[in-house]
C-alpha positions as CSV (number, residue, x, y, z in Angstrom):
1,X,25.6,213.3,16.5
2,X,25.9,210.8,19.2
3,X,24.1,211.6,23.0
4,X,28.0,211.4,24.1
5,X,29.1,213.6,21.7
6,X,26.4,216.2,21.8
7,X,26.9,216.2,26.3
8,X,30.6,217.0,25.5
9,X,30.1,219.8,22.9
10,X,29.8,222.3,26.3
11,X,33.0,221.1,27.4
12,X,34.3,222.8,23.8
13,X,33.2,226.1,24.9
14,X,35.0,225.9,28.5
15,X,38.3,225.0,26.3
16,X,38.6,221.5,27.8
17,X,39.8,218.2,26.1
18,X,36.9,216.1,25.7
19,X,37.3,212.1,25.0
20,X,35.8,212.7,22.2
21,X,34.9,214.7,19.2
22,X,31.6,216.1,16.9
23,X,30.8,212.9,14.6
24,X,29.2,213.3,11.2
25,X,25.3,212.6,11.1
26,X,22.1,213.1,9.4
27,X,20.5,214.9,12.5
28,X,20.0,218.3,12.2
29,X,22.7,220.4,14.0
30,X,20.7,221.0,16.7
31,X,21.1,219.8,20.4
32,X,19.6,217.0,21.3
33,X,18.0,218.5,24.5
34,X,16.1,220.7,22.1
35,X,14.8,218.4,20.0
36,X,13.3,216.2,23.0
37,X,12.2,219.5,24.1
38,X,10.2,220.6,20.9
39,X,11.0,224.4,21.7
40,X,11.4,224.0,17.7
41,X,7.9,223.5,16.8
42,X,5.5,225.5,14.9
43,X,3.4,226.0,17.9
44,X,6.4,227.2,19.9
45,X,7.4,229.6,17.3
46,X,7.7,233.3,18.4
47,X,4.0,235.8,17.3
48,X,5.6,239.0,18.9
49,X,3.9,237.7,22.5
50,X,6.8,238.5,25.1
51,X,7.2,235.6,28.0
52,X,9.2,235.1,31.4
53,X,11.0,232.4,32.3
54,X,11.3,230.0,34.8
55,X,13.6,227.2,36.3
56,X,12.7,224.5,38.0
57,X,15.4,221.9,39.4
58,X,16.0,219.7,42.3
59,X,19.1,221.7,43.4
60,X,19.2,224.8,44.7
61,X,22.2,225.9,44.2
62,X,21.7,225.4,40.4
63,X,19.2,227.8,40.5
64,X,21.1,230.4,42.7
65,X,23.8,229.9,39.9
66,X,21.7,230.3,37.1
67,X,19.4,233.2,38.8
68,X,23.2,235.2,39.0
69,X,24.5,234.7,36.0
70,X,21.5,234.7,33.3
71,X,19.6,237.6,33.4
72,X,16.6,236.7,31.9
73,X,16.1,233.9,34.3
74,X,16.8,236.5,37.4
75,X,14.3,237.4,39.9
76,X,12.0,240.4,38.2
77,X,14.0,239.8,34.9
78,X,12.1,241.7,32.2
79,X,9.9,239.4,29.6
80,X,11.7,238.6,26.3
81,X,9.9,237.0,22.8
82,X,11.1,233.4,22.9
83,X,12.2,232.8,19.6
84,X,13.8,230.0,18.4
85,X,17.5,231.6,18.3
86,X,16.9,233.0,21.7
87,X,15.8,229.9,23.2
88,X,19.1,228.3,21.1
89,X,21.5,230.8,23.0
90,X,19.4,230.4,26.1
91,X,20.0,226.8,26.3
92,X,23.6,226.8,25.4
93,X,24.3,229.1,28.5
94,X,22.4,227.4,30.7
95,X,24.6,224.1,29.5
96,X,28.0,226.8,30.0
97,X,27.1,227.1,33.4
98,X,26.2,223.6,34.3
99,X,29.8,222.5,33.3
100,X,31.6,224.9,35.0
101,X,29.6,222.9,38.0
102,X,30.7,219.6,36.8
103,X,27.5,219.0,35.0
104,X,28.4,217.9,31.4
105,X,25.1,215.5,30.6
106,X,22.3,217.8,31.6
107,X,18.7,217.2,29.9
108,X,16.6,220.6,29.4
109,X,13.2,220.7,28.8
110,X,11.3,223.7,27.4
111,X,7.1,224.2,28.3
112,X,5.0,227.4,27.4
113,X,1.8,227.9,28.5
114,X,-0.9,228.4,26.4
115,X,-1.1,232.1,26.0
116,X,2.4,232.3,25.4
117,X,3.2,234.3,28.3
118,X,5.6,231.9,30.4
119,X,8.0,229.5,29.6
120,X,9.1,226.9,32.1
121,X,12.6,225.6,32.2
122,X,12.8,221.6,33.3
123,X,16.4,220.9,34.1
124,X,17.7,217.7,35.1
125,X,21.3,218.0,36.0
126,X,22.7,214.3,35.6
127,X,25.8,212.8,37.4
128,X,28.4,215.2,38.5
129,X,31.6,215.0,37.6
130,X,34.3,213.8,40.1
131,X,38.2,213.7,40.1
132,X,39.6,210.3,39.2
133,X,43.3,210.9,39.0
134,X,45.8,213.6,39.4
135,X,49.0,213.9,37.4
136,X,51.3,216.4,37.8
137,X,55.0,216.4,35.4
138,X,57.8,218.4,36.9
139,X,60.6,219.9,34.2
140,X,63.1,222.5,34.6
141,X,65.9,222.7,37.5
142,X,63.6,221.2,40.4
143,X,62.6,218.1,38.4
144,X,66.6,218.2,37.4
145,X,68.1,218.6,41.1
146,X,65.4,216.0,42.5
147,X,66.5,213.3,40.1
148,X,70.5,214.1,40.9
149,X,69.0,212.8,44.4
150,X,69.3,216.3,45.7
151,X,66.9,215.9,49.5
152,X,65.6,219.4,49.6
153,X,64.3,219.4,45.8
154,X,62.7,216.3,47.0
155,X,60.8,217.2,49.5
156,X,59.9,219.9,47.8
157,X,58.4,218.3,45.0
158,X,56.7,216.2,47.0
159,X,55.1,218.8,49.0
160,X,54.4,220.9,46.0
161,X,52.3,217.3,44.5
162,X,50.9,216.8,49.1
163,X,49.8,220.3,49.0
164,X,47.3,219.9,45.7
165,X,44.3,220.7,46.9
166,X,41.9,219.2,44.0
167,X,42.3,215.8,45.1
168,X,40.7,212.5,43.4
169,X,36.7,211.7,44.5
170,X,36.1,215.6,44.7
171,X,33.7,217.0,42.7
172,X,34.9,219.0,39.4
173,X,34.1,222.4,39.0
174,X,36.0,225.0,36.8
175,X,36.6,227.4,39.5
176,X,37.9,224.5,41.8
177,X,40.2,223.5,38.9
178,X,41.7,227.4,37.9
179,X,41.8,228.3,41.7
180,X,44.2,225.0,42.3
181,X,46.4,225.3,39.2
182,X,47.3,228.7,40.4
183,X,48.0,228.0,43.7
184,X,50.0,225.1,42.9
185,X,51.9,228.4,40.5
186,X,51.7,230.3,43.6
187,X,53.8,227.8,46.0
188,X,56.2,227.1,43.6
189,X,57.3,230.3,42.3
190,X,57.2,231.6,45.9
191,X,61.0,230.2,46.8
192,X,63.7,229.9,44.8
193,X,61.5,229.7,41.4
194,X,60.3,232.4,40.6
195,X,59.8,231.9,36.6
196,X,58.2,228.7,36.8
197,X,55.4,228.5,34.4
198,X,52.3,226.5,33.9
199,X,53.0,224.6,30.3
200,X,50.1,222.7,30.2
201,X,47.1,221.7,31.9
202,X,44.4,219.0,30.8
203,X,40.8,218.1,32.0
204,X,39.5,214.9,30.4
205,X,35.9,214.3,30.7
206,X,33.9,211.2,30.6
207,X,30.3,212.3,31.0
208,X,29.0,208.4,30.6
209,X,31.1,207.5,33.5
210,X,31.0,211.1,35.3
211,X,34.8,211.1,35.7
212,X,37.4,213.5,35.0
213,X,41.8,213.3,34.9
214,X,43.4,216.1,35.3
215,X,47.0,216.8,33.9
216,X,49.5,219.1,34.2
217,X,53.0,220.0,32.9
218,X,54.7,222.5,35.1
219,X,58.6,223.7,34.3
220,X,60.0,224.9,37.5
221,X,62.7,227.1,35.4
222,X,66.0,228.2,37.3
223,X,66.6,228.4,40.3
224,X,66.8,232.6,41.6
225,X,69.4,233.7,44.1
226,X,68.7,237.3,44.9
227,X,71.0,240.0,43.1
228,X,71.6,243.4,43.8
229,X,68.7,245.6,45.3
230,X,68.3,249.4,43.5
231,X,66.4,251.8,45.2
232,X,64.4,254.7,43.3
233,X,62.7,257.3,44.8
234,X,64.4,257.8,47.8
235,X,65.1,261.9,48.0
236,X,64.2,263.3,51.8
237,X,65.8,260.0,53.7
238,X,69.3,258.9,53.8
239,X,69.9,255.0,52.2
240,X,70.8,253.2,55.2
241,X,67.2,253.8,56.5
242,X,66.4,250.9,53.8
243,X,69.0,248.5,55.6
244,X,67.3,248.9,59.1
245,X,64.3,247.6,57.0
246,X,65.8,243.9,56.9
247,X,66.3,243.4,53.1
248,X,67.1,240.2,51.2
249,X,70.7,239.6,51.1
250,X,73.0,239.2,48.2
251,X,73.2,235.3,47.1
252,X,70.0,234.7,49.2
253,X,67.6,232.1,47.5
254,X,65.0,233.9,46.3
255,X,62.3,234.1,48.7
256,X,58.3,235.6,47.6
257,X,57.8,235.8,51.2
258,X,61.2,237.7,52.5
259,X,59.9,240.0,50.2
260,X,56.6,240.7,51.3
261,X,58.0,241.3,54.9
262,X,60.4,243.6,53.6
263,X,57.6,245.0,51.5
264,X,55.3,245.6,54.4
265,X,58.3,246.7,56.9
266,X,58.7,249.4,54.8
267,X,55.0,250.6,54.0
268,X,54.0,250.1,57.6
269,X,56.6,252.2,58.6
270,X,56.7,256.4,58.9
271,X,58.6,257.3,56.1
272,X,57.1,255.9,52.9
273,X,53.5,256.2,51.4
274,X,54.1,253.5,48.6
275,X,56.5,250.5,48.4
276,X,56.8,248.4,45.1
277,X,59.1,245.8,43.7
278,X,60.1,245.5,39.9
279,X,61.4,242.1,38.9
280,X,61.9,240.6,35.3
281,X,62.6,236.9,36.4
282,X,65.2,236.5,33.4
283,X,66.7,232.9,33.3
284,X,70.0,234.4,32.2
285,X,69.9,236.2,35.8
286,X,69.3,233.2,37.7
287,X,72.4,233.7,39.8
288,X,71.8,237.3,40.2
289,X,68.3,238.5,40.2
290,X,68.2,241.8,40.2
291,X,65.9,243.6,42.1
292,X,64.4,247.4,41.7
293,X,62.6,248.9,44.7
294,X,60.4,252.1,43.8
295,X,59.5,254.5,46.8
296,X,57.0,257.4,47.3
297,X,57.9,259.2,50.4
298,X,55.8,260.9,53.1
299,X,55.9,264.2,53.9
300,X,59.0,264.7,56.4
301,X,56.6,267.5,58.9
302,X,52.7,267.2,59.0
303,X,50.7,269.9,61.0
304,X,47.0,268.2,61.1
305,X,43.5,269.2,62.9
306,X,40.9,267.1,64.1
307,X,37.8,267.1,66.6
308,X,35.7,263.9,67.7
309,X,33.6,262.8,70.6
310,X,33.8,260.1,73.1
311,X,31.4,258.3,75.5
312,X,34.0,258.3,77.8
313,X,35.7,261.7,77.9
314,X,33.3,263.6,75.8
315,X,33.7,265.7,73.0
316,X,37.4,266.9,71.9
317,X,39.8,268.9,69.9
318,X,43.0,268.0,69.0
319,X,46.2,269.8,67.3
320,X,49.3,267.2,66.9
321,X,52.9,267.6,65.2
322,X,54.8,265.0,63.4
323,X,58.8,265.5,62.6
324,X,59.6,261.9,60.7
325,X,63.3,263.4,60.4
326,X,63.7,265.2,63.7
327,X,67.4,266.8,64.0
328,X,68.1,265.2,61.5
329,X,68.4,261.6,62.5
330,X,65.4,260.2,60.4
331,X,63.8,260.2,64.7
332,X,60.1,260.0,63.9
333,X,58.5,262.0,66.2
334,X,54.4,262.4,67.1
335,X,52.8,264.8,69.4
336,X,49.6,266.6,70.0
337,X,47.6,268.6,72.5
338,X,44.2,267.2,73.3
339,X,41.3,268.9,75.2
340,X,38.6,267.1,76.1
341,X,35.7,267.5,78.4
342,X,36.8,265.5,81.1
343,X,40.7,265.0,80.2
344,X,43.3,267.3,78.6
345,X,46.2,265.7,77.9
346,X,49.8,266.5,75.8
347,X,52.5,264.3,74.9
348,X,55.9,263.7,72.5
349,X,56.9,260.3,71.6
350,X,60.0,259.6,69.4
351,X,60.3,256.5,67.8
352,X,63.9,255.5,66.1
353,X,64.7,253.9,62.8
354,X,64.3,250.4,63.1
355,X,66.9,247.7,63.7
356,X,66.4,244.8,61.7
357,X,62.6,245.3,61.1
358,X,62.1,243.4,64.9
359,X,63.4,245.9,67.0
360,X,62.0,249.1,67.6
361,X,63.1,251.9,70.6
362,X,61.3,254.8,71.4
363,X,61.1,257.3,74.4
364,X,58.4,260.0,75.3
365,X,56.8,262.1,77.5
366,X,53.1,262.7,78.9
367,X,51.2,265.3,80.7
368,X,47.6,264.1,81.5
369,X,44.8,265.6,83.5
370,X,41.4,263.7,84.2
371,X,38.4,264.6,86.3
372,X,36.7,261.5,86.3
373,X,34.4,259.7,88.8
374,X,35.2,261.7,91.5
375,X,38.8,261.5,91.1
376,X,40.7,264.7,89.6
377,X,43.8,263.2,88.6
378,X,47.3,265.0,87.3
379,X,49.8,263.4,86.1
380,X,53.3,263.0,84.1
381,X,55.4,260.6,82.8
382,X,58.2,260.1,81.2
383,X,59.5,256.7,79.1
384,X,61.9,254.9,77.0
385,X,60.5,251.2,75.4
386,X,61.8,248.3,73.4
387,X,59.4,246.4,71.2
388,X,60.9,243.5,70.0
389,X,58.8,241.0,67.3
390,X,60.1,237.5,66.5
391,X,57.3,235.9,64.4
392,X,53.5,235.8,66.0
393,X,54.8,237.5,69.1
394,X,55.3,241.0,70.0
395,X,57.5,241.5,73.5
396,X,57.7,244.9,75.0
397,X,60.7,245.9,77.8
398,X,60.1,249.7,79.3
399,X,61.2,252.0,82.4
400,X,58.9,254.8,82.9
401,X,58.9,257.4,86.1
402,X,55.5,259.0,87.3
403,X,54.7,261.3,89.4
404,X,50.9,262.1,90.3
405,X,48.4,264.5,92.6
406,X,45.3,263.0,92.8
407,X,42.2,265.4,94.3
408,X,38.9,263.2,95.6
409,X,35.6,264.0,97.5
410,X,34.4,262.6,100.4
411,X,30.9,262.2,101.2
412,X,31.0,265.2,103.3
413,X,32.4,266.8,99.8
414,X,35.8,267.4,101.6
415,X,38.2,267.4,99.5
416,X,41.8,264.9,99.8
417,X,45.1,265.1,98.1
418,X,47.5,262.9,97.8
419,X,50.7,262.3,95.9
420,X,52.9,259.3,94.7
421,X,55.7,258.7,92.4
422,X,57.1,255.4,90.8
423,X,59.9,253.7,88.7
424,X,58.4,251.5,87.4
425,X,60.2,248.4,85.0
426,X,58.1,246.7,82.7
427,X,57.8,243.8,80.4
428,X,55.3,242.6,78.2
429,X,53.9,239.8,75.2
430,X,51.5,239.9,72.5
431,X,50.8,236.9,70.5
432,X,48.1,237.5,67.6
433,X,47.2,234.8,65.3
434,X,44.3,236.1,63.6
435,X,43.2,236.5,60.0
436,X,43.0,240.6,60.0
437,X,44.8,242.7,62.7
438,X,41.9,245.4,62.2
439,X,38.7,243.3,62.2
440,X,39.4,240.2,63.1
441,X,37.0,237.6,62.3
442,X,39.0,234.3,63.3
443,X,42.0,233.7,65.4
444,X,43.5,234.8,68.9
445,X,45.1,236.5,70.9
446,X,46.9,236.6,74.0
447,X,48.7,239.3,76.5
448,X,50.7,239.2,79.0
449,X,52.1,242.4,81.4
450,X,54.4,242.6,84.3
451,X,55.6,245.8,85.9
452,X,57.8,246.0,89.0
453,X,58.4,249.1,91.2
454,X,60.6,249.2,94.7
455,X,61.0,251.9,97.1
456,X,64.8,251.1,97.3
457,X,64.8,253.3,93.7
458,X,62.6,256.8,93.7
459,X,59.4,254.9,94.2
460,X,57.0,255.5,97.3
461,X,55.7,252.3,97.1
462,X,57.1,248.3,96.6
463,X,54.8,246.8,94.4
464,X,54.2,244.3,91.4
465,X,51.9,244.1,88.6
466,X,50.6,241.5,86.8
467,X,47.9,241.3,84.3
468,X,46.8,238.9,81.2
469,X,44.5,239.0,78.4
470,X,42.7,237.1,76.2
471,X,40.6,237.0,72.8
472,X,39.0,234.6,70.8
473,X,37.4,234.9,67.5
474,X,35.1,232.4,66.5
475,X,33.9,232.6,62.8
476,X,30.2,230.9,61.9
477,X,29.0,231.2,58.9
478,X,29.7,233.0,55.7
479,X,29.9,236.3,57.7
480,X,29.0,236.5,61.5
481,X,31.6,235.9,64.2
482,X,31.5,235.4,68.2
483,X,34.1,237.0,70.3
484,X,35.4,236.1,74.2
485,X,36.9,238.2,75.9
486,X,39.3,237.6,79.2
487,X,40.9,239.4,81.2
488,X,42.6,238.9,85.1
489,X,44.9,241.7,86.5
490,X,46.3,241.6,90.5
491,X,48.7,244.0,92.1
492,X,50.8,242.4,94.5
493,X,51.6,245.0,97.6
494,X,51.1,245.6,101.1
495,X,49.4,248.7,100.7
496,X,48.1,251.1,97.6
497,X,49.1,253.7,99.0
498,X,51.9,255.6,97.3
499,X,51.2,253.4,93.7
500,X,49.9,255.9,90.8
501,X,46.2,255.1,89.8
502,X,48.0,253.6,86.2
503,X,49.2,251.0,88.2
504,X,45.9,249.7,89.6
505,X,42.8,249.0,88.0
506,X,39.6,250.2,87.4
507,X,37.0,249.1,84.4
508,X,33.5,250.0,82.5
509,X,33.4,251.8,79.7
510,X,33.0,251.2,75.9
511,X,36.1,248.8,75.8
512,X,35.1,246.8,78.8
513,X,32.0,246.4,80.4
514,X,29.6,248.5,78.6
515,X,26.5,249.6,80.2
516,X,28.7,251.5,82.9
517,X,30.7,254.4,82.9
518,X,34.5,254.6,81.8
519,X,35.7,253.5,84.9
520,X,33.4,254.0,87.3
521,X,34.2,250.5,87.9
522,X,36.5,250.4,91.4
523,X,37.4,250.7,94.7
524,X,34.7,253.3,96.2
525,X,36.0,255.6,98.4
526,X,33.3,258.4,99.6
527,X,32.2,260.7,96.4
528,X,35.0,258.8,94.5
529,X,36.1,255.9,92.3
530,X,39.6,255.2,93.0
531,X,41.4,252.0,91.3
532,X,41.8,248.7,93.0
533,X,44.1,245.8,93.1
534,X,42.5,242.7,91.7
535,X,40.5,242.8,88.5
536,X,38.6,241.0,86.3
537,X,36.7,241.3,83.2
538,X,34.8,239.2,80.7
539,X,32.6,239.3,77.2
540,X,30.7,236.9,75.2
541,X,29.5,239.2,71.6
542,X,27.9,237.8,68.4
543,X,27.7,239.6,65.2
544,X,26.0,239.4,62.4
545,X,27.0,241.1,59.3
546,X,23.8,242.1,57.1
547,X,26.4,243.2,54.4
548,X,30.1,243.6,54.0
549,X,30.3,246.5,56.0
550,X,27.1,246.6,58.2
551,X,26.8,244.4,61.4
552,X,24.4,244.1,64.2
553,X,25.3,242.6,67.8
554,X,24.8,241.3,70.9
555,X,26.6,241.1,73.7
556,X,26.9,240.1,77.6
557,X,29.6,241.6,79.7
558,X,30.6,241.2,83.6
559,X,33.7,242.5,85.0
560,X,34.7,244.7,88.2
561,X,37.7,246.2,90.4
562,X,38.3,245.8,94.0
563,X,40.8,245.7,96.7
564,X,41.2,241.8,97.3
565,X,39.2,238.6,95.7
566,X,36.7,238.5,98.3
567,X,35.2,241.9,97.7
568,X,35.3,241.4,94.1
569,X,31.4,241.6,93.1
570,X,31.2,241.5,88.9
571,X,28.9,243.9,87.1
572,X,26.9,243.0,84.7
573,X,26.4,244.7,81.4
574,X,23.7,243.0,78.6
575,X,23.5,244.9,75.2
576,X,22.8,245.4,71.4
577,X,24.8,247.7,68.9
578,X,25.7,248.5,65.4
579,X,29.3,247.6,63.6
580,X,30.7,249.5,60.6
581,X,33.9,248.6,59.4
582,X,36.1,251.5,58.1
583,X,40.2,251.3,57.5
584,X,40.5,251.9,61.2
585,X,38.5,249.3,62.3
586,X,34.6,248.5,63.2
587,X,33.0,251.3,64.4
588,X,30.9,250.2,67.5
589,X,27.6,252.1,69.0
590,X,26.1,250.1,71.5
591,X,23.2,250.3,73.4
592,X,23.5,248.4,76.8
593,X,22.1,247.7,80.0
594,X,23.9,248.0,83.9
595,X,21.9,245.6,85.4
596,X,23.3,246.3,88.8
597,X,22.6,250.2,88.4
598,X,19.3,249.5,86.8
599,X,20.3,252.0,83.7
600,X,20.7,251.9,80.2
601,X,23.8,253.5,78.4
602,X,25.0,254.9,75.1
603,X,28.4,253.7,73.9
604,X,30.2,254.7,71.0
605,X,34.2,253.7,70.0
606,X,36.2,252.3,67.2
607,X,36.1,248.7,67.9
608,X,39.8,248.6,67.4
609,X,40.9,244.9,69.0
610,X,44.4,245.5,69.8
């Protein structure tokens, strides 16, 4: 058997097509690397005396790779008698997993020690493979319409070949290669094709030269226009709640993606539990593909308990209702009663079927009382909103009415009241970009509020709000992150007097500056915080995950209220904590340090970001 020949045997195994093929010799059919190694010899030969094994390389990663997917060369592995068939199969997964690295013309050498109790493993990994040249053949109605000069079939052919990601002068590895042929799959049958299949691929290996060609035969099939939609499973909810959802439309081209929003549209929403799509992507249905949509309904009323505990308010109890079909209008309706140690609070909120899966109204109401720095606070509201989502962007429009008593000491512990009401219009934008709504790791975000109230209309007061946000998640490394955090907020008025405390701002807590109390961060006014009318806030965090779901961080926060810029002195809040991600979000409990109050603090929330 030639060197060549013997190299390219492994790429048999990974069920490539070699350049060339097992010749006829007089050599015993053994690999070479053994021979040169002598691991055949009488003195090599097992007595019953058990050894462990170990690699030595120039590469690292080899031996990470090897360490992971051999057990007898892993870390603590248990000894084994290193007979000659052992060491064969040994060797010949050793070579299995230097291919799928692009190593095809690796040399092995095998050394025991005297007493038989350690055998080292010498491997020289040889030239790694890289990409030469990339072909990729089109069939079926894509390669058809492109050739009739059709511009759309083009371009899409063209960005189908533009978006390949395994391009020539990388390195080969299997993985690399299985992880781009199906992604190349994935774009295509994502619109418009949706039974293309793979026909053929081809790796061809040159281990003298270290070079590889890859090839590929993809037929695009027909081209899918979306059929009629049938719906199963739908018992409690009437079948236009399904249109409100946005589905694809008769005659549509079909669309992977238009799905998937539909998809999550309806699983995000109240009324189903489980949303799934049934399609058989028949090429005699190319004009019509018919598509079955299976539902598993919630519960239309849910009656649910709960108790939890806050750094803010303290500990609580709650009891809330839920109507998903109130009057029978398919109104989704939430409420609860919450006590708390220092706030009790009850509230309805009705949310309406969705128009077009980007429009959303809803209206509610909200009693709230708070005894919180000082400031004993009663409240209640009442609401109607718009949210409105085109793309990355999330806009709010609302009209609320509040009217508030608010009780507050003075020094002398005297005791003030006053009282205010407001209409208040408001408007509002969220743009996320980030890679996980719940735990972001990388991306941003960005808010924006603006609320306006005049005294020509209810309101005791003529003011306007304004007040902007900002995140930024920075990824580093495999796992860690680091997180800034902005925020600016000013309310424009001659006076605040008459403007409910929602309306102007006070910070600390778990959720802004941590190390001082949930807003105890203000406008002080004798035994009282009260809010102020210029704000701002800021945090730098980095955290490092020790596992998938265990982190550790640090942090440094400064932020503060206050009635105009030039009393505006930030506080400054320097911390550690732990973060364990659950389907809610990172669970944060963070130990941190006022170093204007000279005090150290205990925080603990669900690190939701937005």
């Amino acid at each position: 058997m030639s060197k060549r020949c013997a190299a390219l045997s492994i790429v048999t195994i990974l069920g490539l097509n070699p350049l060339c093929s097992m010749a006829q010799s007089n050599d015993p059919a053994l690999p070479i690397a053994e021979k040169k190694a002598g691991i055949l010899n009488s003195d090599t030969q097992s007595e019953g005396i058990f050894a462990r094994f170990y690699v030595r390389t120039s590469s690292s990663s080899i031996l990470d790779l090897l360490e992971q997917h051999i057990p007898v060369l892993a870390t603590g592995a248990e000894p084994q008698i290193p007979t000659a068939s052992f060491l064969r199969k040994l060797q010949r997964e050793i070579g299995e997993i230097l291919a799928t690295e692009g190593y095809f013309s690796p040399r092995l050498q095998f050394d025991k020690n005297q007493e038989g109790t350690r055998v080292d493993i010498q491997i020289e990994p040889g030239s790694r493979t890289q990409i030469k040249n990339v072909l990729i053949h089109f069939t079926g109605a894509l390669q058809d319409a492109a050739e009739a000069g059709d511009p759309s079939a083009i371009a899409r052919r063209a960005k189908l070949i533009a978006d390949w990601n395994l391009l020539p002068g990388a390195w080969f590895r299997q993985d690399d290669w299985s992880n781009a042929k199906t992604m190349l799959m994935e774009n295509l049958r994502s619109f418009r094709y949706a039974g293309a299949v793979l026909v053929d691929s081809r790796a061809s290996i040159d281990p003298d030269s270290a070079l590889a060609n890859l090839e590929l035969d993809v037929d695009s099939g027909a081209a899918f226009l979306i059929g009629d939609l049938s719906v199963i499973g739908l018992e409690r909810y009437p079948l236009w709640l399904i249109d409100r959802f946005n589905p694809p439309k008769k005659g549509e081209p079909y669309s992977s993606h238009r799905l998937t929003e539909f998809q999550r549209g309806l699983q995000n929403s109240a009324y189903f539990s489980t949303v799934a799509f049934n399609i058989e992507t028949d090429s005699t249905k190319a004009d019509a593909l018919p598509i079955e949509l299976n539902l598993t309904e919630r519960q239309t009323r849910d009656l649910s308990f709960g108790t939890g505990y806050s750094s803010s308010t303290g500990f609580r109890t709650e009891v809330s209702y839920r109507d998903r079909n109130l009057l029978n209008r398919v109104w989704d309706l939430h409420s609860a009663l919450r006590i708390e140690q220092k706030r009790q609070l009850a509230y309805a909120d009705v949310n309406l079927p969705p128009n077009d899966n980007n429009r959303l109204d809803s209206f509610g109401l909200l009693f709230d009382r708070s005894n919180l720095e000082g400031l004993l606070q009663t409240k209640s509201m009442l609401g109607i909103k718009r949210t409105i989502t085109h793309g990355l962007v999330e806009q709010r429009l609302g009209l609320n009415y509040t009217q508030e008593k608010v009780v507050q000491k003075s020094t002398t512990n005297l005791e003030t009241e006053r009282r205010s009401r407001a209409l208040v219009a408001s408007a509002g934008w969220t743009w996320r970009n980030v890679d996980d709504v719940f735990a972001p790791r990388q991306g941003q975000r960005a808010q924006v509020d603006m609320a306006v109230s005049d005294k020509a209309i209810v309101s005791d007061q003529r003011f306007v709000r304004l007040y902007g946000k900002y995140q930024y998640w920075y990824p580093l490394g495999q796992r860690d992150n680091f997180l800034v955090r902005m925020e600016l907020g000013k309310v424009f008025s001659s006076s605040a007097n008459g403007i409910p405390e929602d309306y102007l701002f006070r910070t600390g807590g778990s959720t802004s500056v941590r190390g001082y109390a949930y807003q105890s961060l203000g406008v002080r006014q004798g035994e009282a915080v009260v809010g102020g009318r210029v704000m701002a806030a800021s945090s730098l965090e980095y955290v490092h995950w020790r596992s998938e779901n265990l982190g550790f961080a640090a942090f440094f926060d400064a932020g503060s209220a206050a009635t105009n810029w030039s009393t505006l002195k930030l506080q400054q809040g320097i911390g550690v904590g732990t973060r364990i991600k659950t389907p809610a979000g990172p669970i944060a409990l963070d130990l941190s340090y006022g170093r204007q109050i000279k005090k150290f603090r205990l925080d603990f929330s669900i690190a939701i970001a937005f």
